[in-house]
RODO-2510 file (C-alpha; in nm, 4 decimals, decimal comma):
residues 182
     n   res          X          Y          Z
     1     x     7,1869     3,0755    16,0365
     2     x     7,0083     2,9444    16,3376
     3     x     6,6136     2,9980    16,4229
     4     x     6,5718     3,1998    16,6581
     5     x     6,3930     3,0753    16,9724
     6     x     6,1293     3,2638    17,1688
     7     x     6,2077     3,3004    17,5460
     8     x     6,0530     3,0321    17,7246
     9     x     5,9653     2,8146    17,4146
    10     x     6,1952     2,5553    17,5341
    11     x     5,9530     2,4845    17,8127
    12     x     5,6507     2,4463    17,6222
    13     x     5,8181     2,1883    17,4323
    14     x     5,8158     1,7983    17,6003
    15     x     5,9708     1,4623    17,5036
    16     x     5,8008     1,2262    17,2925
    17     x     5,7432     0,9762    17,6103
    18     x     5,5210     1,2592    17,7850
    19     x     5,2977     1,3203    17,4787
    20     x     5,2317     0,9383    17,4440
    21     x     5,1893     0,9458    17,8427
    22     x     4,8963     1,2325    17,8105
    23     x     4,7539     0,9862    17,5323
    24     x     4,6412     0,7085    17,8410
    25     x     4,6503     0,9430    18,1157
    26     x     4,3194     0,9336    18,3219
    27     x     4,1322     1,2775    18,3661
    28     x     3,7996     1,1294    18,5113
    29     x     3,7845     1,1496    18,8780
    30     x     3,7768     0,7706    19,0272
    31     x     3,4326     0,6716    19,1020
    32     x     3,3045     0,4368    19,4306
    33     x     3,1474     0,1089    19,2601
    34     x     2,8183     0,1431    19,3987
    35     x     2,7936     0,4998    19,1771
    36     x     2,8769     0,2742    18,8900
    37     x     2,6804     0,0033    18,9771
    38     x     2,3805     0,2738    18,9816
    39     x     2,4265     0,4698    18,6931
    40     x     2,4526     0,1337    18,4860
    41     x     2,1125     0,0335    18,6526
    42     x     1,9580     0,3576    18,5776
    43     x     2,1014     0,3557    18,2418
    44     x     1,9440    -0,0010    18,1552
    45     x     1,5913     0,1191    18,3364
    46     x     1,6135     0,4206    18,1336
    47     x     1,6770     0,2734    17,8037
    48     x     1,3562     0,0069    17,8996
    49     x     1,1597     0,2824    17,9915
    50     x     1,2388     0,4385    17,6198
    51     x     1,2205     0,1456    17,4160
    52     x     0,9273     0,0105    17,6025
    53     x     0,7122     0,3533    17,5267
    54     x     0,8135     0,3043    17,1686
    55     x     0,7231    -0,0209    17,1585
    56     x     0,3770     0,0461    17,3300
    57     x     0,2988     0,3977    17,0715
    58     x     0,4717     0,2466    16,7682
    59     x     0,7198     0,5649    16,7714
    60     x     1,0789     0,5484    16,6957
    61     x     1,1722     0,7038    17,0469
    62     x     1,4774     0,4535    17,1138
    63     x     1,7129     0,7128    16,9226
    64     x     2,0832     0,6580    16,9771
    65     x     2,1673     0,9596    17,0795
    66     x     1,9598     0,9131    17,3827
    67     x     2,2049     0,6417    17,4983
    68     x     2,4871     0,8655    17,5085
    69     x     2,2104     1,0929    17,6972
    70     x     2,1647     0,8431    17,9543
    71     x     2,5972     0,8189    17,9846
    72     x     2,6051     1,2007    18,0426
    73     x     2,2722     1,1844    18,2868
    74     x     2,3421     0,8934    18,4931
    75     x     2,7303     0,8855    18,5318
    76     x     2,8217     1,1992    18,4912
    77     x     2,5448     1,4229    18,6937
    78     x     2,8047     1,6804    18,7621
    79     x     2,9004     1,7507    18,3921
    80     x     2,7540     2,1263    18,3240
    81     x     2,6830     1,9040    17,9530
    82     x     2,4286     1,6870    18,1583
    83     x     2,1780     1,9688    18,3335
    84     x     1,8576     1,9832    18,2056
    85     x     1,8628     2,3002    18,0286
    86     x     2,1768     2,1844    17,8481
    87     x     1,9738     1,8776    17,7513
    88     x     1,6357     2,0362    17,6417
    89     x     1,7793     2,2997    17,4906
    90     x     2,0605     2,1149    17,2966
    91     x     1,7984     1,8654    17,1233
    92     x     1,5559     2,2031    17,0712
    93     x     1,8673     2,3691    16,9153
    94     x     1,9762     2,0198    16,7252
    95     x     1,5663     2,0042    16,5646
    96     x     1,5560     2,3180    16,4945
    97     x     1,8298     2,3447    16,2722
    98     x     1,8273     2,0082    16,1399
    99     x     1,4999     2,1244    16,0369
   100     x     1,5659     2,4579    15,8622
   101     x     1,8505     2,3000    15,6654
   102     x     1,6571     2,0094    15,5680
   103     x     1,4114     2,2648    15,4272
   104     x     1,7003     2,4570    15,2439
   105     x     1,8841     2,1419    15,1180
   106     x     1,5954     1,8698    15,0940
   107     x     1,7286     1,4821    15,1085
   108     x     2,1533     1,5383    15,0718
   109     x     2,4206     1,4619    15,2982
   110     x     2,5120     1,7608    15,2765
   111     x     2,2024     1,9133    15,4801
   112     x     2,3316     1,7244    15,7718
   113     x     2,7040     1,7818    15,8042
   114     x     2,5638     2,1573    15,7824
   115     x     2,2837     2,0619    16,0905
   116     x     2,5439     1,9572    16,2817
   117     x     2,7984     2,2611    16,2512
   118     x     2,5152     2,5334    16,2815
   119     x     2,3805     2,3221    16,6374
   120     x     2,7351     2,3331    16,7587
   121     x     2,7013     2,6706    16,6826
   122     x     2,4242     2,7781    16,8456
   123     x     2,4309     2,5329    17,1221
   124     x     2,7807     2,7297    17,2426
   125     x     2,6452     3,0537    17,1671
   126     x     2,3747     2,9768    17,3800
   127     x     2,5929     2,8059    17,6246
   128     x     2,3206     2,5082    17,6208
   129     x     2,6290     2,2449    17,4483
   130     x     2,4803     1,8745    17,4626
   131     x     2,6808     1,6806    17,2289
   132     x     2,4150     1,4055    17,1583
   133     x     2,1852     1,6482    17,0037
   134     x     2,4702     1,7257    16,7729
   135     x     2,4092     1,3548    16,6182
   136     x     2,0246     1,4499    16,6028
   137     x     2,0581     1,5649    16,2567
   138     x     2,2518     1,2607    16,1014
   139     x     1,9623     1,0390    16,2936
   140     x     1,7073     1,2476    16,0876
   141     x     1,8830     1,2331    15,7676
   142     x     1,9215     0,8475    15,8312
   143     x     1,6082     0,7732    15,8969
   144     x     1,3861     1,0178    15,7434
   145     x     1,2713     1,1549    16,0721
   146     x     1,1394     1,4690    16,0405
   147     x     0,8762     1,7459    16,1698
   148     x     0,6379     1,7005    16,4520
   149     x     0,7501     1,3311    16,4963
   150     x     1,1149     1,3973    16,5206
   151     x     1,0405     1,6721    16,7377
   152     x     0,8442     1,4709    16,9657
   153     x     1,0114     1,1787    16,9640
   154     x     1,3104     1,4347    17,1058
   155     x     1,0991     1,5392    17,3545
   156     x     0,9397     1,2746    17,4651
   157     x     1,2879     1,0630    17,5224
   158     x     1,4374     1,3869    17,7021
   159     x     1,2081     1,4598    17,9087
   160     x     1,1553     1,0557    18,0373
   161     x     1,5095     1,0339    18,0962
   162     x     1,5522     1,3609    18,2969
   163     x     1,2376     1,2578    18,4932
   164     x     1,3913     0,9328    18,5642
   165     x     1,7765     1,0949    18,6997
   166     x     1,5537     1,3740    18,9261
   167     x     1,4801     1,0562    19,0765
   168     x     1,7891     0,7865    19,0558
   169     x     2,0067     1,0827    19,2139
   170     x     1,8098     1,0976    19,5214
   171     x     1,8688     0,7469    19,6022
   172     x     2,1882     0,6835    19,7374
   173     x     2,5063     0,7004    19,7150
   174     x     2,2819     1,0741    19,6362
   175     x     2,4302     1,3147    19,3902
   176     x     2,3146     1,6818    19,3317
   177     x     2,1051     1,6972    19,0140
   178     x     2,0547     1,9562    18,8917
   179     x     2,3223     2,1322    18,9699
   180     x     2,2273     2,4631    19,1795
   181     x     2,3182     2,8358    19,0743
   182     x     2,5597     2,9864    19,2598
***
C-alpha cells in the first residue's frame, strides 16, 4: 500500500543539491569596505577602552561576551539584537538569573545550563533577546564572578561600549543608532 501524500507536499520537498546550497548561501546584506573598515576600528577602540579600564581598576571587565557585544554594536547597528535596551536589558536579565540559580544550585554546572535557558526565556518574553548575555552565566560559573562585581562589571562594559557606538555611528559612512520607533 502506498503513503499517502498531502496536497502540495511535493513542493515543500527539494533536492539534496539545494539543501547543501542553503548551507553556504549568504543572507547578510553586502557591506561598503569603509563600514567594515569602521566597525573593526571601533571594535578594537572599544575592546582598549574595556581592557584598559580593567587594567586601570583591577576589575575583570574584559568579559568575552562583550566582544561578541562589540560584533552586534559596531557591524551590525541595524540588528533589533544590537539596540540599547536589548543590550542593557539582556545582561540585567542574564545577572539576574544567573544569580537566583546560583543561589538555588550553589557551585554546579548544572546552575548554569539552567541560567542560560531561564535568560533565553525571559529575554524573549521580554522581547529584550541579546545573545551575549546568554553566555553571562557560564562566564560567572567559570570564573566565580558573582554579586555586585559581576553586576558591575556588566554594567560598566555595556554601558562604555554603547557610549562609544552613540558616537562611532555618527561619523561617517553614518548609520542610525539607535534605531527610532516607528
Amino acid at each position: 500500500m502506498r503513503a499517502r501524500i498531502e496536497p502540495g507536499a511535493e513542493a515543500r520537498r527539494f533536492p539534496p543539491w539545494d539543501f547543501l546550497k542553503s548551507l553556504v548561501a549568504r543572507h547578510e546584506r553586502p557591506v561598503d569596505g569603509m563600514s567594515n573598515v569602521k566597525a573593526g576600528i571601533a571594535a578594537i577602540v572599544g575592546m582598549l577602552a574595556v581592557g584598559y579600564l580593567a587594567y586601570v581598576t583591577g576589575q575583570p571587565l574584559l568579559l568575552a561576551p562583550l566582544g561578541s557585544t562589540s560584533v552586534l554594536l559596531f557591524a551590525q547597528p541595524s540588528n533589533p539584537l544590537s539596540q540599547p535596551i536589548n543590550v542593557m536589558m539582556g545582561f540585567l536579565i542574564g545577572a539576574v538569573v544567573c544569580e537566583a540559580v546560583f543561589f538555588a544550585l550553589p557551585g554546579t554546572w548544572l546552575a548554569a545550563a539552567v541560567s542560560v535557558g531561564l535568560a533565553i526565556i525571559l529575554m524573549r518574553a521580554f522581547r529584550v533577546t541579546h545573545p551575549p548575555a546568554g553566555a553571562l552565566p557560564i562566564l560567572a560559573f567559570g570564573q566565580g564572578l558573582h554579586g555586585v562585581k559581576l553586576f558591575a562589571v556588566v554594567f560598566v562594559g555595556c554601558t562604555l561600549l554603547l557610549a562609544l557606538a552613540f558616537i562611532v555611528h555618527r561619523i561617517p559612512p553614518r548609520r542610525e543608532y539607535p534605531l527610532r520607533s516607528a
